[in-house]
C-alpha positions as semicolon CSV with decimal commas, in nm:
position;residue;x (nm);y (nm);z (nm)
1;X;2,101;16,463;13,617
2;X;1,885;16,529;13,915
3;X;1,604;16,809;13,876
4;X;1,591;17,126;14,030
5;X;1,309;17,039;14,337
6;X;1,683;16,776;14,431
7;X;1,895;17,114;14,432
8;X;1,630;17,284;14,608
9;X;1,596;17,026;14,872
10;X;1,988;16,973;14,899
11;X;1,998;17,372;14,990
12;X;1,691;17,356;15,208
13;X;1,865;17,066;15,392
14;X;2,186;17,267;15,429
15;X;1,965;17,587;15,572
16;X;1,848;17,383;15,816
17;X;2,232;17,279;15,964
18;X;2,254;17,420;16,293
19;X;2,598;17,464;16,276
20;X;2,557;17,708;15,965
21;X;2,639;18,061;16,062
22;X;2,307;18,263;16,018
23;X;2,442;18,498;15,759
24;X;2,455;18,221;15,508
25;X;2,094;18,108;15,537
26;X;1,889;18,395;15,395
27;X;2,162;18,343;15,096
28;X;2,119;17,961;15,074
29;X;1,714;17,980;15,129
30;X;1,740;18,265;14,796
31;X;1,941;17,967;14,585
32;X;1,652;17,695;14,685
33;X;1,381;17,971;14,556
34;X;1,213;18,171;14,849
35;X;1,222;18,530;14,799
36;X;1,397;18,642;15,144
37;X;1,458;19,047;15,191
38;X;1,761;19,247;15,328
39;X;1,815;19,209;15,739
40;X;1,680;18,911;15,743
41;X;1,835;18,665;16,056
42;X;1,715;18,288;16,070
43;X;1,841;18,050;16,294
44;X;1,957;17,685;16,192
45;X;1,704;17,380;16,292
46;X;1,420;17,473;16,069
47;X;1,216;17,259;15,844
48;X;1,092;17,354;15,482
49;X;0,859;17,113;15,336
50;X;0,731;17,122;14,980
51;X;0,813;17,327;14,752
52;X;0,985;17,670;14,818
53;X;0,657;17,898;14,822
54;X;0,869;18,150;15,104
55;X;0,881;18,505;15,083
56;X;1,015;18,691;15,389
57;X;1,061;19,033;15,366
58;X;1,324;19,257;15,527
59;X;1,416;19,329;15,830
60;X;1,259;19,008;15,958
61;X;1,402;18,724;16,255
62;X;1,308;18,386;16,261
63;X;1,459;18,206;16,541
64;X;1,564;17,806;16,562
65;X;1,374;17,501;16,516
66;X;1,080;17,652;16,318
67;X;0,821;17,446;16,044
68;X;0,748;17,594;15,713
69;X;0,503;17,385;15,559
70;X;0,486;17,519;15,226
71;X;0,166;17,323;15,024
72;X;0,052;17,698;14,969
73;X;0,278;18,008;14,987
74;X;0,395;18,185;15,306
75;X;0,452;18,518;15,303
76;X;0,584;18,719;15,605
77;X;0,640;19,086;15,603
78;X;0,869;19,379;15,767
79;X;0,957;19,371;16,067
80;X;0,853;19,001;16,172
81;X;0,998;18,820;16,483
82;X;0,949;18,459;16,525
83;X;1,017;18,267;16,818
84;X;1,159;17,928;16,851
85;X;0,949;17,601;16,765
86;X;0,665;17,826;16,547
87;X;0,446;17,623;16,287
88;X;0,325;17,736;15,985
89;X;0,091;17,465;15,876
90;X;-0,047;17,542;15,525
91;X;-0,188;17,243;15,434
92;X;-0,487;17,000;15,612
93;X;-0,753;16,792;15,534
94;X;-1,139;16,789;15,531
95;X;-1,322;16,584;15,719
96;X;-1,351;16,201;15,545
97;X;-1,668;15,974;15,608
98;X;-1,622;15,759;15,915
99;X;-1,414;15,507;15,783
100;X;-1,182;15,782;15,722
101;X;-1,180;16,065;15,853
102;X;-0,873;16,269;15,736
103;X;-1,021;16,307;15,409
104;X;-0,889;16,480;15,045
105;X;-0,592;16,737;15,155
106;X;-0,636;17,078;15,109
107;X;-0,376;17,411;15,118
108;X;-0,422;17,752;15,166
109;X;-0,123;18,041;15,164
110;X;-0,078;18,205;15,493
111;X;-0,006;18,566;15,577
112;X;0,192;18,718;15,866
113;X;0,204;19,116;15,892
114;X;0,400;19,397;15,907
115;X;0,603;19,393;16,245
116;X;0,380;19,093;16,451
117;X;0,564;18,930;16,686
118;X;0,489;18,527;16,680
119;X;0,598;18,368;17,031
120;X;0,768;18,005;17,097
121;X;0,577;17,733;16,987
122;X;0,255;17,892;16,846
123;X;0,136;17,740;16,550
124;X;-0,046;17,920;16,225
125;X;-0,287;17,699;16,063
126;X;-0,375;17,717;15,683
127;X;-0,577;18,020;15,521
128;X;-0,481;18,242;15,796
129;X;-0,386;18,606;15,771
130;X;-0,212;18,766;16,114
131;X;-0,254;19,154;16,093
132;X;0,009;19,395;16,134
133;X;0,113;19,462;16,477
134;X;-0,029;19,178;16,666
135;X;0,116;18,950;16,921
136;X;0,070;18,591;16,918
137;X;0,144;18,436;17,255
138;X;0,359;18,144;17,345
139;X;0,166;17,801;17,200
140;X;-0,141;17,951;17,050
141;X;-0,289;17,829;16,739
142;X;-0,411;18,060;16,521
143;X;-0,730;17,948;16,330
144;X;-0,881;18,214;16,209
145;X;-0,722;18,562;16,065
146;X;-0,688;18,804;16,326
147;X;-0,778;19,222;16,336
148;X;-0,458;19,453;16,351
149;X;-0,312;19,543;16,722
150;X;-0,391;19,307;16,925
151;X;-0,258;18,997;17,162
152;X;-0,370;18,658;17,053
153;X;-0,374;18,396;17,311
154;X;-0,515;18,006;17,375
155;X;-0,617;17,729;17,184
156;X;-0,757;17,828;16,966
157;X;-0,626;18,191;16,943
158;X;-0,855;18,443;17,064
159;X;-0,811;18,840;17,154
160;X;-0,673;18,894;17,479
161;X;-0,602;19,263;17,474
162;X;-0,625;19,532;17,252
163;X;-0,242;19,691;17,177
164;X;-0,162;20,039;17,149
165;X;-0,109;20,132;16,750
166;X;0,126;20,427;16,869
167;X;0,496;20,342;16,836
168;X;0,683;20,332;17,213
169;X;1,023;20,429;17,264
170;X;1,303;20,181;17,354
């Protein structure tokens, strides 16, 4: 009889179906282990790789084609929008003598806070905590943890402009 990290991969596999109707993928993603909240809307073409070390809060949208790389845990909180094609990279390696330079592997749990908003293809590298309220533009790679209210931008991801904490109307 196959273990549970099969059944968890099975699901995970399933998740990722395009063709699944989002309602079912919160569900599906609980059944694999991740802890996902209430609200929660994830689009089908994602990856999950490792174990399931997910915890999404509620009221959180993660749309298609995203990577969860989950050496270390990944926790992302209210409010959260993802765009399509975002990485979350937990795991890397240090830096090997010449003859090889990808060295031992190494993990560290990443962070994204209450109500950030995490455009298309920007990629969150391991150890890194994104403060509430920030935005993280289109293909930037976050390397560092970031300070609260603000717009992250470039390679690597550096403050552009400092957001306004008050709450605007729609």
């Amino acid at each position: 009889m196959p273990g549970r990290k099969w059944f968890q991969d099975v699901l995970t596999e399933i998740a990722a179906f395009s063709l699944l109707p989002h309602r079912f993928r919160p569900a599906l993603l609980r059944r694999a282990g991740a802890s996902v909240g209430d609200n929660v809307l994830m689009y089908g073409g994602s990856t999950y790789h490792s174990q399931m070390r997910l915890t999404i809060d509620d009221d959180v949208f993660v749309n298609q084609s995203c990577h969860f790389d989950m050496q270390a845990p990944i926790r992302i909180e209210k409010g959260v929008r993802i765009g399509n094609h975002v990485r979350f990279v937990t795991s890397d390696h240090e830096v090997g003598p010449s003859d090889r330079r990808a060295g031992p592997g190494r993990s560290a749990a990443i962070t994204i806070g209450r109500g950030t908003w995490i455009c298309s293809g920007a990629t969150i590298l391991p150890g890194v905590s994104v403060a509430e309220g920030n935005i993280i533009a289109a293909g930037a790679v976050v390397t560092r943890s970031t300070e609260a209210n603000c717009l992250y931008a470039g390679v690597p991801a550096r403050v552009i402009k400092r957001l306004d904490q008050e709450v605007s109307a729609p």
